[in-house]
C-alpha positions as CSV (number, residue, x, y, z in Angstrom):
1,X,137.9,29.9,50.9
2,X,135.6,27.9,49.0
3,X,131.7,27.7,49.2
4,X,130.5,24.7,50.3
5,X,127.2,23.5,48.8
6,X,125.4,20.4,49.7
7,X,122.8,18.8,47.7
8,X,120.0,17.2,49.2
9,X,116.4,15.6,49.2
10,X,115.4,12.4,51.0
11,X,113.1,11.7,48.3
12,X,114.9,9.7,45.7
13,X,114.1,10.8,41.5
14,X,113.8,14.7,42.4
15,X,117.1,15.1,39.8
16,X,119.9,15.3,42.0
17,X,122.9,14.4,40.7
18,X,121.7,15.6,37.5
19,X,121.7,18.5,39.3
20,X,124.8,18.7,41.4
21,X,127.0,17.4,38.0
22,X,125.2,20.6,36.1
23,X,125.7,22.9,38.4
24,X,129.6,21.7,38.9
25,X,129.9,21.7,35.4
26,X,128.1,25.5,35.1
27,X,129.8,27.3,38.0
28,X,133.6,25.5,36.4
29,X,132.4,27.6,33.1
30,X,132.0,30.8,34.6
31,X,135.6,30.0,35.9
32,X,135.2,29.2,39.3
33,X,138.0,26.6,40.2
34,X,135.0,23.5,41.4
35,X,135.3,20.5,43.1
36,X,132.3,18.4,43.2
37,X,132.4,15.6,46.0
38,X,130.3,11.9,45.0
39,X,128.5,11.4,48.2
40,X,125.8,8.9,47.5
41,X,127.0,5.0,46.8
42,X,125.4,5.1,44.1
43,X,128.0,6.9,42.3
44,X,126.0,8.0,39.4
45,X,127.8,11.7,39.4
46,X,131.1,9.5,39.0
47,X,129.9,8.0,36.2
48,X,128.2,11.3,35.1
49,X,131.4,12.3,34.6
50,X,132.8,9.8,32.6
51,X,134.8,7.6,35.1
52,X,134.8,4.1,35.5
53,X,133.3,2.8,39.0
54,X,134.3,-0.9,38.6
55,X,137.7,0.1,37.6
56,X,138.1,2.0,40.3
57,X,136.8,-0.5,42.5
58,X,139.3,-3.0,40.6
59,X,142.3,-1.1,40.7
60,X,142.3,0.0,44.4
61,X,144.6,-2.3,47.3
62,X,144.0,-1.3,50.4
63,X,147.5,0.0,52.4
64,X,149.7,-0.3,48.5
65,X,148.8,3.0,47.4
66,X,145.8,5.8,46.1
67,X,145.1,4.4,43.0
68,X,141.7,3.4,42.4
69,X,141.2,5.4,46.2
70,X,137.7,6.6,46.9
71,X,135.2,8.6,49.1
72,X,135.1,5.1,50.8
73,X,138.6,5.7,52.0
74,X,138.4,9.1,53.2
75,X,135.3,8.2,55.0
76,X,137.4,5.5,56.9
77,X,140.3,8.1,57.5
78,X,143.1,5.8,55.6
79,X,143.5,8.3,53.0
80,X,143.0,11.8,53.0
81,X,140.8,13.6,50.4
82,X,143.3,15.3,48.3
83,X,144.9,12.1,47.1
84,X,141.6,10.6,45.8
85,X,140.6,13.7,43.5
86,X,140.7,13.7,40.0
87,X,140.9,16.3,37.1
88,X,138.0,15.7,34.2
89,X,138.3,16.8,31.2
90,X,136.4,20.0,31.8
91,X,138.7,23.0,32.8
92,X,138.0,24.0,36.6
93,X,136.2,21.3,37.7
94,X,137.4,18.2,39.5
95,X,135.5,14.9,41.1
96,X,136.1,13.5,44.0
97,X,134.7,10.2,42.8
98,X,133.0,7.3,45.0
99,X,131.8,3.6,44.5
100,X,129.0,1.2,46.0
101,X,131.2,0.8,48.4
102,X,130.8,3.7,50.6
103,X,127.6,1.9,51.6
104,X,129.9,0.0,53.9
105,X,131.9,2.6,55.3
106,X,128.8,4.0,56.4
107,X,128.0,0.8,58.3
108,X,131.4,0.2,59.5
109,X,131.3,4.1,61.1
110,X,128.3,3.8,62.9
111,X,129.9,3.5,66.4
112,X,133.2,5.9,66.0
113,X,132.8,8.9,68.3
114,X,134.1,11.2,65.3
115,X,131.7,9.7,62.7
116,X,129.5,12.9,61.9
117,X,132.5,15.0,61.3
118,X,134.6,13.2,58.6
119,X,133.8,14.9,55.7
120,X,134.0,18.3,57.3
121,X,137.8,17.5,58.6
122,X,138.5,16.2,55.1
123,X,137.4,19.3,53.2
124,X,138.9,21.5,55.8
125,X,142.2,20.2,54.1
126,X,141.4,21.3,50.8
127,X,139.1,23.7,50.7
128,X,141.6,26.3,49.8
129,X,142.3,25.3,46.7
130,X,138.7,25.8,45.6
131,X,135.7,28.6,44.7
132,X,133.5,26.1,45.3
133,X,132.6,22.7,46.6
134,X,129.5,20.6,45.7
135,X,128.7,17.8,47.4
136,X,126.0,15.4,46.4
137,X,124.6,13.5,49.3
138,X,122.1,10.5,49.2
139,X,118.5,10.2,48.6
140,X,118.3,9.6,52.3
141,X,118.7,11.3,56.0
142,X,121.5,9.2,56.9
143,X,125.3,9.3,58.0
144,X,126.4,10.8,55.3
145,X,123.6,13.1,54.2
146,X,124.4,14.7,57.9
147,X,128.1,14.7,57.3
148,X,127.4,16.8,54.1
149,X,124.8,19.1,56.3
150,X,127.7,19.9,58.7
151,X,130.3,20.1,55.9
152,X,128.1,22.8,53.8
153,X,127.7,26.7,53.9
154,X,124.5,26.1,52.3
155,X,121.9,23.2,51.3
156,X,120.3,23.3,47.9
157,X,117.1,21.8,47.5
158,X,115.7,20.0,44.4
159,X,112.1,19.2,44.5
160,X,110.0,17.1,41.6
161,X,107.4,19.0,40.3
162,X,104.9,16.5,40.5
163,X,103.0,14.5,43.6
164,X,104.0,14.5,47.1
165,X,106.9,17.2,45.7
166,X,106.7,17.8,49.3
167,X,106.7,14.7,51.0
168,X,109.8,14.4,53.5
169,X,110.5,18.0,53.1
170,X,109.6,19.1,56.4
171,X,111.7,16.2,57.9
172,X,114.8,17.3,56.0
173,X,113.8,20.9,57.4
174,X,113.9,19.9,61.2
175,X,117.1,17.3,60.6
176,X,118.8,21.1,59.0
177,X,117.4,23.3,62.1
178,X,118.9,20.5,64.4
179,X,122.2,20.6,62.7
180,X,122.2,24.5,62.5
181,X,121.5,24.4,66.3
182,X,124.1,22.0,67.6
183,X,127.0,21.6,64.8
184,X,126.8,24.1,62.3
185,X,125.9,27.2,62.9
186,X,126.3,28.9,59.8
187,X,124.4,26.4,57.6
188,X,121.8,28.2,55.5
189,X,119.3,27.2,52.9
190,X,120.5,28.5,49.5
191,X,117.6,27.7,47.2
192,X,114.7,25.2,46.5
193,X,114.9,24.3,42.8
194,X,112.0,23.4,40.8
195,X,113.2,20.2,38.4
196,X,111.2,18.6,35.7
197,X,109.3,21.2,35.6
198,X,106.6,21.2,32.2
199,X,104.5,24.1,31.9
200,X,102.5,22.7,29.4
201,X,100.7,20.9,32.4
202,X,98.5,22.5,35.2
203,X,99.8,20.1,37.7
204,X,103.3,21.4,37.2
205,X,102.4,24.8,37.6
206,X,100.1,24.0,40.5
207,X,102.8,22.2,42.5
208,X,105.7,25.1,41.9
209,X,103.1,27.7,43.2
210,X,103.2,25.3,46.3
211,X,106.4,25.8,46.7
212,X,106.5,29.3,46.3
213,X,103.8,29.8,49.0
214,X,106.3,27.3,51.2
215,X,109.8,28.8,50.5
216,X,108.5,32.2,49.1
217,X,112.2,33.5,47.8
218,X,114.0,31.0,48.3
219,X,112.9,29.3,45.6
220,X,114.9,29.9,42.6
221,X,113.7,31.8,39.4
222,X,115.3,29.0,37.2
223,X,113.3,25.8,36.5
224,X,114.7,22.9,35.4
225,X,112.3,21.7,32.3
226,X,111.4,17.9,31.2
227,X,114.2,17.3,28.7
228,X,115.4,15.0,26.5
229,X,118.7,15.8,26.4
230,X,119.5,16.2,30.4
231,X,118.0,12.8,30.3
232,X,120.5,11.1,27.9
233,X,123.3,13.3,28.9
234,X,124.7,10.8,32.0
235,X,124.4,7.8,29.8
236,X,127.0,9.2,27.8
237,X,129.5,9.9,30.9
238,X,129.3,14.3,30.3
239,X,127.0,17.0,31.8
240,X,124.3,18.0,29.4
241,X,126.2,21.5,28.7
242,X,129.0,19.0,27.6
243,X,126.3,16.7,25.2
244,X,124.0,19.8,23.7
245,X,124.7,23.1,25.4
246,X,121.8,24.8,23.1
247,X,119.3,22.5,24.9
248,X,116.5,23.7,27.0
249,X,118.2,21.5,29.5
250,X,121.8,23.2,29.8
251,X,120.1,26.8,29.5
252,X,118.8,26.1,32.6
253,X,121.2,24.8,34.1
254,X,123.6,27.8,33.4
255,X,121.5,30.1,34.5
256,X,121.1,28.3,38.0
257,X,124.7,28.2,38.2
258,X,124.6,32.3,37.4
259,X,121.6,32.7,39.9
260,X,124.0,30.7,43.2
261,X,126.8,33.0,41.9
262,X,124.7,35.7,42.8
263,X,123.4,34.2,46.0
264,X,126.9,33.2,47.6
265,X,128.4,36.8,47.0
């Protein structure tokens, strides 16, 4: 049965997607058969991985068939989620891809009864045919951040290392104590990861040691440095282990996906 991660801050620019495509991309090289899910509207780990959002946008006509099919119809129940999920070119790892869109499913499921629990029936359909599952969820606390709380085994954390790396935090905290308490039981907190991290400066270093004192183990040994490469890596559609896997950048990366290995065992 596959492990279920979600990714999540409310606090938008704390890396992600960046992260979530990495990790995907890290854990499918180590073998594991991965399916990451595109949860925010944004769609930026779509297009992180090298598909076309307008196309799909183009090419889909609603009731015909799946083509062009997104998280936007899975959301509204008229397709289910195997149908929408696509192979990339990277062995082991799939995308389950999303457009703008899914902004207005969001809207448009608002009032249904069964609206909290749509991703978790959809994955319950597939999950079988995967190690592991990440999900990246909005820079938000909305509908679908909570459906991807209830979905996951476990929530991941990325927090900036810079100002208010903390702001919203304890808000996400209480919304995951809520869902543990009343939806999902076994939801645990996997690891707070410390991104754009530069050790060169003492705010950097001030800020993790925050979050150490916060989280204490929970925080994960990898940091996720400043870097050039991770940077220009999404611009070019591939993951930065993809774009330059001897960067500072996709060392880390690999070594987080090693370090959740070794916390889901």
């Amino acid at each position: 049965m596959a492990k279920v991660i979600c990714i999540t801050n409310q606090k938008g620019g704390v890396g992600k997607t960046t992260t979530a495509v990495n990790l995907a991309f890290y854990l499918a090289k180590e073998k594991f058969k991965t399916l990451l899910i595109d949860f925010d509207p944004q769609g930026n780990a779509t297009s992180g991985l090298g598909i076309d959002k307008a196309a799909l946008e183009k090419a889909y006509e609603p009731g015909s068939n799946v083509a062009g099919a997104s998280m936007t119809e899975v959301m509204l129940g008229t397709i289910g989620l195997l149908p929408i999920i696509q192979e990339t070119k990277y062995k082991n790892l799939d995308i389950a891809p999303t457009t703008p869109q899914l902004a207005n499913a969001e809207v448009e499921l608002t009032k249904d009864n069964s609206r909290f629990m749509r991703l978790k029936e959809a994955v319950k359909m597939i999950e079988g045919n995967y190690d592991y599952i990440i999900i990246d969820s909005p820079p938000s606390l909305s509908l679908l951040t909570v459906n991807g709380m209830i979905t996951a085994d476990y929530l991941l954390l990325p927090v900036q290392t810079e100002f208010y790396a903390m702001e919203g935090v304890s808000q996400l905290l209480e919304t995951m104590k809520l869902i543990r308490e009343r939806m999902n039981p076994n939801l645990k907190l996997l690891g707070v990861l410390a991104t754009m991290y530069d050790k060169r400066t003492s705010l950097s270093i001030q800020v993790l040691e925050e979050v150490e004192k916060y989280f204490k183990d929970k925080v994960f040994k990898t940091t996720i440095p400043r870097n050039v490469r991770v940077a220009e890596a999404p611009s070019h559609g591939v993951p930065v282990g993809a774009y330059d896997k001897f960067s500072k950048g996709a060392k880390a990366y690999r070594n987080l996906a090693r370090e959740v290995i070794e916390r889901t065992k």
